[in-house]
C-alpha positions in Angstrom: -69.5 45.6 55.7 -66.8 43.7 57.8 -64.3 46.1 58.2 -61.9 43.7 60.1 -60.9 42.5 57.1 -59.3 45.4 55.9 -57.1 45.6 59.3 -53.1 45.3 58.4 -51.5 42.2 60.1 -48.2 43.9 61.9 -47.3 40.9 63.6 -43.6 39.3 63.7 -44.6 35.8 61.6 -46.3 37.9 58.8 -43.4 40.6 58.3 -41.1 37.7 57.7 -38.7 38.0 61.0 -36.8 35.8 62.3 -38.2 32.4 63.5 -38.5 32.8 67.9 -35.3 32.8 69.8 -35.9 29.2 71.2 -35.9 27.6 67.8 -32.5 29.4 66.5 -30.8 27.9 70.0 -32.4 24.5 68.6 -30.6 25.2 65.2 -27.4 26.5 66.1 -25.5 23.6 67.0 -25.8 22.1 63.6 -24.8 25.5 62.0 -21.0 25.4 63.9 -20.6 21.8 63.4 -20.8 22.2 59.6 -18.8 25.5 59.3 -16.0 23.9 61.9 -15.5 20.5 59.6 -15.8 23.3 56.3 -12.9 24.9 57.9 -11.1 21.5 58.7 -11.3 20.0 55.3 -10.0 23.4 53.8 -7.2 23.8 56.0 -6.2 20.0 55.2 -6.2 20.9 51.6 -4.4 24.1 52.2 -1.2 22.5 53.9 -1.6 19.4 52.4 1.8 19.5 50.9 4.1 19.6 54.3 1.4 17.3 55.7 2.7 15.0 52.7 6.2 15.8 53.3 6.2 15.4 57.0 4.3 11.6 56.4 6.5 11.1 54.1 10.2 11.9 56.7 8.4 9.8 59.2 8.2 6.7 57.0 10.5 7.0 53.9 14.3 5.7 54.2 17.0 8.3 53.7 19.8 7.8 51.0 22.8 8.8 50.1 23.1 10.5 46.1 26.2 9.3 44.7 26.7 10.5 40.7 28.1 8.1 37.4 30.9 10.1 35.9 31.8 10.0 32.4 35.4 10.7 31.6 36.6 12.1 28.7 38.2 9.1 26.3 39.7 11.6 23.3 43.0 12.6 25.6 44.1 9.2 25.9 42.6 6.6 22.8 42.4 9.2 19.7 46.3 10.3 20.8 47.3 6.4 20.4 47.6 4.0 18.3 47.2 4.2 14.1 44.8 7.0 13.7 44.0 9.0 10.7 42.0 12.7 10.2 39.2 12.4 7.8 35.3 13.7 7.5 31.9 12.0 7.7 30.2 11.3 4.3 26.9 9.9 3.2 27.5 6.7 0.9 23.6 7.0 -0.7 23.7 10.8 -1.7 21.7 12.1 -4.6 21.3 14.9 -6.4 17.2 15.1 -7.8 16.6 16.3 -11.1 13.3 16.4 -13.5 13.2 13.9 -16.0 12.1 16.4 -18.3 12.3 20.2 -18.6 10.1 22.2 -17.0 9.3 25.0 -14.8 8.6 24.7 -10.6 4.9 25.0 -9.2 5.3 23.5 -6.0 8.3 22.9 -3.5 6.8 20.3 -0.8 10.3 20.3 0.7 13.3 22.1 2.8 16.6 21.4 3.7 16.6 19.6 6.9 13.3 18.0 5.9 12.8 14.0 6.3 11.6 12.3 3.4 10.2 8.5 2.8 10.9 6.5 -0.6 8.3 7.6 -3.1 7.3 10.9 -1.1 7.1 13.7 -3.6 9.7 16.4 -3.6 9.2 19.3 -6.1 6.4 19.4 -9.2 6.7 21.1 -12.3 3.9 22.4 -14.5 1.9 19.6 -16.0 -1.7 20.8 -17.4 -0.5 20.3 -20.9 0.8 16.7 -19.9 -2.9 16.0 -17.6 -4.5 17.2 -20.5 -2.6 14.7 -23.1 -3.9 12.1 -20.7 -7.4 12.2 -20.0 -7.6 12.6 -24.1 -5.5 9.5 -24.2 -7.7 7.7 -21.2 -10.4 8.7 -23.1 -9.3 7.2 -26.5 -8.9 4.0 -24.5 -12.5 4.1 -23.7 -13.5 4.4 -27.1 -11.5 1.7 -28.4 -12.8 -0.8 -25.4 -16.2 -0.1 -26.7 -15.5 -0.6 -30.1 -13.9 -4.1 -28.9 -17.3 -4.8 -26.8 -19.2 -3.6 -30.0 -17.2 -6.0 -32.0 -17.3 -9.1 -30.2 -21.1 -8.6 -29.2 -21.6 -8.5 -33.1 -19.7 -11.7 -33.4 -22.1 -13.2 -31.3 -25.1 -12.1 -33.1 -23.5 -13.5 -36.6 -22.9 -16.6 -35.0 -26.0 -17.0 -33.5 -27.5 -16.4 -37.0 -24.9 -19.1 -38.6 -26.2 -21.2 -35.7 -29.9 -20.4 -36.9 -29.3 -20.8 -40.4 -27.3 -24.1 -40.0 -31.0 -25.4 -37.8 -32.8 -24.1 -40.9 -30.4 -25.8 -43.4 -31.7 -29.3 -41.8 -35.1 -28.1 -41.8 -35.3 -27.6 -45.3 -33.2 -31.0 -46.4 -36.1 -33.2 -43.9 -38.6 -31.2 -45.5 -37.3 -31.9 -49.2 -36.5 -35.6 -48.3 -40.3 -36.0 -47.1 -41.5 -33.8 -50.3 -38.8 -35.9 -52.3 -40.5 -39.5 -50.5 -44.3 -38.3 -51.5 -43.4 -38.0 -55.3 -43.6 -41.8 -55.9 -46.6 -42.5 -54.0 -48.6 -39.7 -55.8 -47.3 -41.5 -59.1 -48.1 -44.8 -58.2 -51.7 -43.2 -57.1 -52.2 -41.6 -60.7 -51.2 -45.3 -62.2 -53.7 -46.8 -60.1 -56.1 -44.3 -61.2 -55.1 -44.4 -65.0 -55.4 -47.9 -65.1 -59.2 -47.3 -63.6 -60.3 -44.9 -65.7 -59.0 -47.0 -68.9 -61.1 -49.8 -67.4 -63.6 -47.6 -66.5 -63.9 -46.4 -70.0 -63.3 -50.0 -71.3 -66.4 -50.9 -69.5 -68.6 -47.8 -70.8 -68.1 -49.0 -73.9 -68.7 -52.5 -74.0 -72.3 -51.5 -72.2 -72.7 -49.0 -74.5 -72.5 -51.8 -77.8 -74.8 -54.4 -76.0 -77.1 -51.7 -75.5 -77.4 -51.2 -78.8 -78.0 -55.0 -79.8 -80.4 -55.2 -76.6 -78.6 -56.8 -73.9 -78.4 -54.2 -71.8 -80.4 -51.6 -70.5 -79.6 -47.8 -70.9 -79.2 -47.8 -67.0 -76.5 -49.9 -66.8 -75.0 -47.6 -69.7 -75.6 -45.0 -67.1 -73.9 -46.4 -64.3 -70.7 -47.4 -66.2 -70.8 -43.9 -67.5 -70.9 -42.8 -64.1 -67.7 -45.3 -62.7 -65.7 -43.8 -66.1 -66.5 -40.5 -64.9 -65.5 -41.3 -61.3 -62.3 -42.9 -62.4 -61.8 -39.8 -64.5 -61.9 -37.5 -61.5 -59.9 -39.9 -59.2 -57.3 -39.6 -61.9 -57.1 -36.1 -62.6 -57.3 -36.0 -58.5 -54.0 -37.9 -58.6 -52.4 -35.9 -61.1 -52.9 -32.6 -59.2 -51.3 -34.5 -56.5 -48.3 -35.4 -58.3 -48.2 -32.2 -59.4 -48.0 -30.7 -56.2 -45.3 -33.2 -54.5 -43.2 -32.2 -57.7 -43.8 -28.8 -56.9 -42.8 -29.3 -53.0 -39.7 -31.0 -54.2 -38.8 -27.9 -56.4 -39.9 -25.6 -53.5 -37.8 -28.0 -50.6 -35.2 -27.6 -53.2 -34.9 -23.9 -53.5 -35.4 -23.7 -49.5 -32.2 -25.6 -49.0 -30.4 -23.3 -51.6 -31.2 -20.2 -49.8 -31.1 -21.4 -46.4 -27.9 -22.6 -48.0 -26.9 -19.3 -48.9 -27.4 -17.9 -45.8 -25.4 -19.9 -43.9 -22.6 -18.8 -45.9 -23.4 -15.5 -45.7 -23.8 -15.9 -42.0 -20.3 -17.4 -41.9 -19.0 -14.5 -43.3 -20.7 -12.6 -41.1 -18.7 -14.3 -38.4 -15.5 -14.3 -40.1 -16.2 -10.0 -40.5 -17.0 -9.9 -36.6 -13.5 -11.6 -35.8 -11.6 -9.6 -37.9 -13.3 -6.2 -36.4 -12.5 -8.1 -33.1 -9.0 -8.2 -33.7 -8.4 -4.4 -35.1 -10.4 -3.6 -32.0 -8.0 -5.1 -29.6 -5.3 -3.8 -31.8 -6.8 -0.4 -31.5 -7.3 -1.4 -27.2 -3.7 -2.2 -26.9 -2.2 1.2 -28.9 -4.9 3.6 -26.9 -3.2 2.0 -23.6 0.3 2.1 -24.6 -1.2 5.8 -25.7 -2.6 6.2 -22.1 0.8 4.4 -20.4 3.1 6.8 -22.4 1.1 10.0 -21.5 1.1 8.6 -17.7 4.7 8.2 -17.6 5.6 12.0 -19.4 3.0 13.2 -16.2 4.9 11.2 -14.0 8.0 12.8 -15.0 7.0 15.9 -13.7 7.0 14.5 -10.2 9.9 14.8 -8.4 10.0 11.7 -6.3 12.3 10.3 -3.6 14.5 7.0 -4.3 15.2 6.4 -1.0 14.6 7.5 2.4 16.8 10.3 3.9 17.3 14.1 4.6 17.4 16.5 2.4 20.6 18.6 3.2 20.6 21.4 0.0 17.8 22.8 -2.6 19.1 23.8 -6.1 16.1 25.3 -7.1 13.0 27.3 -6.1 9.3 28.0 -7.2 9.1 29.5 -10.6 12.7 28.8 -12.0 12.9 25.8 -14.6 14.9 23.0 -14.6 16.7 20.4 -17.5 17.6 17.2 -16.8 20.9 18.0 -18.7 21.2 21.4 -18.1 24.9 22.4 -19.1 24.5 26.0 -17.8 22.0 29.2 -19.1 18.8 29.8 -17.2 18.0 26.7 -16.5 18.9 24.5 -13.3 20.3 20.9 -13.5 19.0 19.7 -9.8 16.1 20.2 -7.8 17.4 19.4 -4.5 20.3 17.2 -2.7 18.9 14.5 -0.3 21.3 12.4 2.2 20.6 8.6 3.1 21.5 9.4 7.1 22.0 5.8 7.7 24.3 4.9 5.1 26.8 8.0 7.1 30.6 6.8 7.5 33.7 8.4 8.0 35.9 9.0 5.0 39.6 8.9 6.0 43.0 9.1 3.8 45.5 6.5 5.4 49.6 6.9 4.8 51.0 3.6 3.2 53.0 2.9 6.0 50.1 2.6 8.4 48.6 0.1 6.3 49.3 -3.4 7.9 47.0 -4.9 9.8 44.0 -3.4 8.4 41.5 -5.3 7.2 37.8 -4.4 6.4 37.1 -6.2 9.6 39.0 -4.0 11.4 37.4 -2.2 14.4 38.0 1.6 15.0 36.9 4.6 17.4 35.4 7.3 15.6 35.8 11.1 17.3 34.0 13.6 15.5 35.4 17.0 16.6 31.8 18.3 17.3 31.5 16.1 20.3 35.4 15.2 21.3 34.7 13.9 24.4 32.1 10.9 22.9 33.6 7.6 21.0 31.6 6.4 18.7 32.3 2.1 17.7 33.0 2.0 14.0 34.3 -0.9 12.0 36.2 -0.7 8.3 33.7 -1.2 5.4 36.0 -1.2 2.5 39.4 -0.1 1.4 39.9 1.6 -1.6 41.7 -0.9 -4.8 44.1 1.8 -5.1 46.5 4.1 -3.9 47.5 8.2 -4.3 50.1 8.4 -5.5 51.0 11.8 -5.3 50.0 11.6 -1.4 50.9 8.0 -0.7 47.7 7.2 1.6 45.0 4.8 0.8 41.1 5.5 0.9 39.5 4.3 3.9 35.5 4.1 4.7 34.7 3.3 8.1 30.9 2.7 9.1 29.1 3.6 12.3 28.2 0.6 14.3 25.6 2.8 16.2 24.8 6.2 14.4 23.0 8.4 15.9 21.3 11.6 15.2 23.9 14.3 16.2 26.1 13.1 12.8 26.0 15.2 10.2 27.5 15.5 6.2 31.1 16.9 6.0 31.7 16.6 10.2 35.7 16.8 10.8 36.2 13.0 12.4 39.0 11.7 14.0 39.4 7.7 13.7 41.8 5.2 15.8 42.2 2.0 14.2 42.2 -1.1 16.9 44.8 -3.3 14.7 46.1 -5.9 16.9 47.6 -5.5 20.5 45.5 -2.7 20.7 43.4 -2.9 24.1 39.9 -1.6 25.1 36.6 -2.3 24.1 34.2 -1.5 21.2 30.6 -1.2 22.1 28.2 0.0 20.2 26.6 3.7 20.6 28.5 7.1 21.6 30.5 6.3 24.4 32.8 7.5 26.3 36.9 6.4 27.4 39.0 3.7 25.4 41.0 0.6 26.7 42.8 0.8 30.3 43.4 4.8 30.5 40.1 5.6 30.1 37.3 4.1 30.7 33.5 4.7 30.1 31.6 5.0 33.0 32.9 4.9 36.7 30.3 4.6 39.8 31.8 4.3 42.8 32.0 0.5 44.6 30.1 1.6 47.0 26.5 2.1 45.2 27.0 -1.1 43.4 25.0 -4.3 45.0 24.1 -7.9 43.9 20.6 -8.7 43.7 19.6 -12.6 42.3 23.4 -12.7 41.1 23.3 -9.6 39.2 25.4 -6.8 39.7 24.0 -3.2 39.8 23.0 -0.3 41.2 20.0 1.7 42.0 19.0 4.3 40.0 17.3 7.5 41.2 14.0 8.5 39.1 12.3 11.1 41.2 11.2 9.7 44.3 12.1 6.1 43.5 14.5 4.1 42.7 14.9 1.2 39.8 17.2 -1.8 39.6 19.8 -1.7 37.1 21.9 -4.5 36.2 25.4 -3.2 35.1 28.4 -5.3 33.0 31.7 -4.1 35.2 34.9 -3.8 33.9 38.2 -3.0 36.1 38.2 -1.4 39.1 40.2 1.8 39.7 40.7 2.7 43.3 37.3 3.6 45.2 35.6 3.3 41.8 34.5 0.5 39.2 34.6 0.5 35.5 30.8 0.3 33.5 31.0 -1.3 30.4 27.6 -1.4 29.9 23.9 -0.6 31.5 25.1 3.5 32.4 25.8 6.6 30.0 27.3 8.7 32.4 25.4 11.6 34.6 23.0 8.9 37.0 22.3 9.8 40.3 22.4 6.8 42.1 22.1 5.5 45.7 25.2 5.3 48.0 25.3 2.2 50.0 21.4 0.9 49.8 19.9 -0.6 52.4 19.9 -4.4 52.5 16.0 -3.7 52.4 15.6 -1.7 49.5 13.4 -3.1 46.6 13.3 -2.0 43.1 10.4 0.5 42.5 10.2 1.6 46.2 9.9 5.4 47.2 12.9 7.0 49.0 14.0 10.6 50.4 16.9 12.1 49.7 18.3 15.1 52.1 17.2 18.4 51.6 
């Protein structure tokens, strides 16, 4: 037995050590190099953000932030002028109701919630109604087969007047050919009457010189036997007379009852169009049936006219409603709904402020709400009459640019711009009216010309964008906007000749 086999192997390689010391030297170098540029890449990540910062203070322009400021128009253009209290009213406002009793299941709505033309509101139990029509949808099925029934009978009965109308001609050729053999089997039974006799003539005039001895009792024989021949030629052409008068007679009773059936076939046909026409009679009542339960279903669906907002609900799950309910337990409406962009302002106007007031007419609308905003409005009708216990006329003025801050019953206050009244109207909530107020001031300074347009740069973030502005007057150190700004901009003070719109800037800290 080898016993060095069983010896334990102690040395460094087997026990898994570490390689010799002159390969880890080899190895080493490698090792820092990779955990140094590790470190590096994690430290860049770490303060990337003032690495950012400091790249971008070394290469960024600096600006000056300059602000738009919206003044407030209400102490200077809703004090002047003819002006006139009133509130803001909806001119589409409707008040939903079922077009027939019934009691709530379902409320898809609530106030505040926006609602398209046709979108159902409320529904009120309908199973007897759903019922009513699939009976009536199914009536209507019933009364379309019957129609299909009828007309595919109609078809049949004229295809057998058709047949029998074929047969009808038929049976006249065949009695006109029966009818054309009659005279030729008559002139065939003269022929052979007119044999026999001679036949028979013959016999006998053999027969009487037989018996004086002139002729021999063959030749009796053989006229006996032409006589007989003629006999059966004869009879031969009866038979067949007899049976072309019988074809006649049978030809003739063909075209009775081939006849006969195309009348009854005809009435046949007649029958079908008649049970045609009840069926479609019967089709049209089973739909107007089917329409009439439709529309009582239908009526259980409260639907919107009109796109809007519905500002109140009348009514709840589980309480019924009339459509002419006068009081009791039983509600009139379902729910209130609000066209929002049919909203104007409702004003009573004295008498004596009257002239110059047209339905033309511009005006400045200040809802109390939001005081310090004008809103453009223009007159939309006056009413034909006066009060005359108050002495003012109905005004309606409409928003030129609603928005979605208005509301039903807002307190409003309007100024009327009748002439020599100065200022602007501009659509939208704005701000300031005519020379004491304006609507947006920027200072002169911010505002440059770019391709011959007048504006300013506007500060989004880290860059600016070009905005092209429509100045008014200019008020000291400051310009009037009149259009492109609503007030509340940060914008850049005196930009430098090589700023472009869209590039990055830095504002101080």
């Amino acid at each position: 037995m080898d016993l060095n086999r069983l010896k334990i192997d102690r040395s460094e390689t087997a026990r898994g050590r570490a390689p010799a010391a002159s390969e880890r030297r080899r190895r080493s170098p490698w090792l820092r190099r990779g955990i140094i540029a590790v470190l590096g890449l994690f430290l860049l990540w770490l303060f990337r953000g003032p690495l950012l910062g400091l790249y971008d203070r070394l290469t960024l322009p600096e600006v000056q932030v300059v602000v738009a400021v919206k003044t407030n128009p209400l102490q200077s253009a809703a004090l002047s002028g003819v002006s006139a209290n009133g509130y803001v009213i909806a001119a589409r406002r409707a008040a939903l109701s079922a077009d027939t009793p019934g009691r709530i299941v379902e409320m898809n709505v609530e106030e505040g919630s926006v609602v398209a033309s046709g979108d159902v509101v409320a529904r009120l139990y309908s199973k007897e109604y759903a019922a009513a029509l699939r009976r009536a949808a199914a009536d209507l099925k019933v009364a379309q087969s019957g129609a299909v029934r009828a007309k595919a009978d109609k078809k049949v009965a004229e295809a057998a007047a058709a047949r029998a109308q074929a047969d009808v001609g038929a049976s006249e050729q065949a009695k006109a050919a029966a009818e054309a053999d009659v005279p030729a089997a008559q002139e065939r039974v003269t022929d052979a009457t007119a044999a026999f006799d001679r036949a028979a003539v013959d016999l006998d005039r053999v027969a009487d010189l037989k018996k004086s001895g002139a002729e021999t009792l063959q030749a009796v024989d053989d006229a006996r036997t032409r006589r007989d021949r003629a006999k059966a030629i004869l009879n031969a052409a009866r038979a067949a007379e007899s049976n072309a008068e019988a074809r006649v007679l049978e030809a003739v009773a063909r075209v009775t009852s081939v006849k006969s059936s195309v009348t009854e076939a005809i009435a046949r046909v007649a029958a079908a169009a008649a049970a045609i026409l009840e069926a479609d009679a019967r089709v049209e009542v089973a739909t107007a049936t089917r329409d009439e339960a439709q529309a009582i279903l239908e009526k259980t669906e409260v639907k919107a006219p009109f796109d809007g907002v519905i500002v109140l609900k009348d009514a709840e799950v589980g309480e019924v409603v009339s459509p002419n309910s006068q009081g009791g337990s039983s509600r009139g409406s379902v729910v209130t709904m609000v066209d929002f962009k049919s909203l104007e302002v409702q004003v009573d106007l004295p008498e004596t402020s009257l002239a110059g007031i047209d339905e033309k007419t511009r005006a400045d609308i200040f809802l109390d709400a939001y005081p310090a905003d004008r809103y453009a409005g223009i007159v939309r009708r006056l009413w034909p009459t006066a009060n005359r216990q108050k002495g003012t006329v109905e005004i309606r003025v409409r928003f030129r640019r609603p928005d979605k801050r208005l509301r039903p019953e807002m307190g409003a206050r309007v100024v009327f711009r009748t002439a020599g009244t100065d200022g602007d109207v501009s659509g939208g909530a704005e701000s300031g009216s005519g020379s004491e107020a304006s609507v947006v001031l920027v200072p002169r300074s911010a505002v440059v010309r770019q391709d011959g347009r007048s504006g300013v740069f506007l500060i989004e973030r880290d860059r600016v964008r070009f905005v092209t502005l429509v100045l008014g007057k200019r008020q000291g150190s400051r310009v009037v906007v009149k259009d492109g700004l609503e007030g509340g901009e940060r914008l850049v003070d005196q930009p430098p000749a090589r700023l472009d719109d869209g590039a990055r800037i830095r504002t101080p800290e």
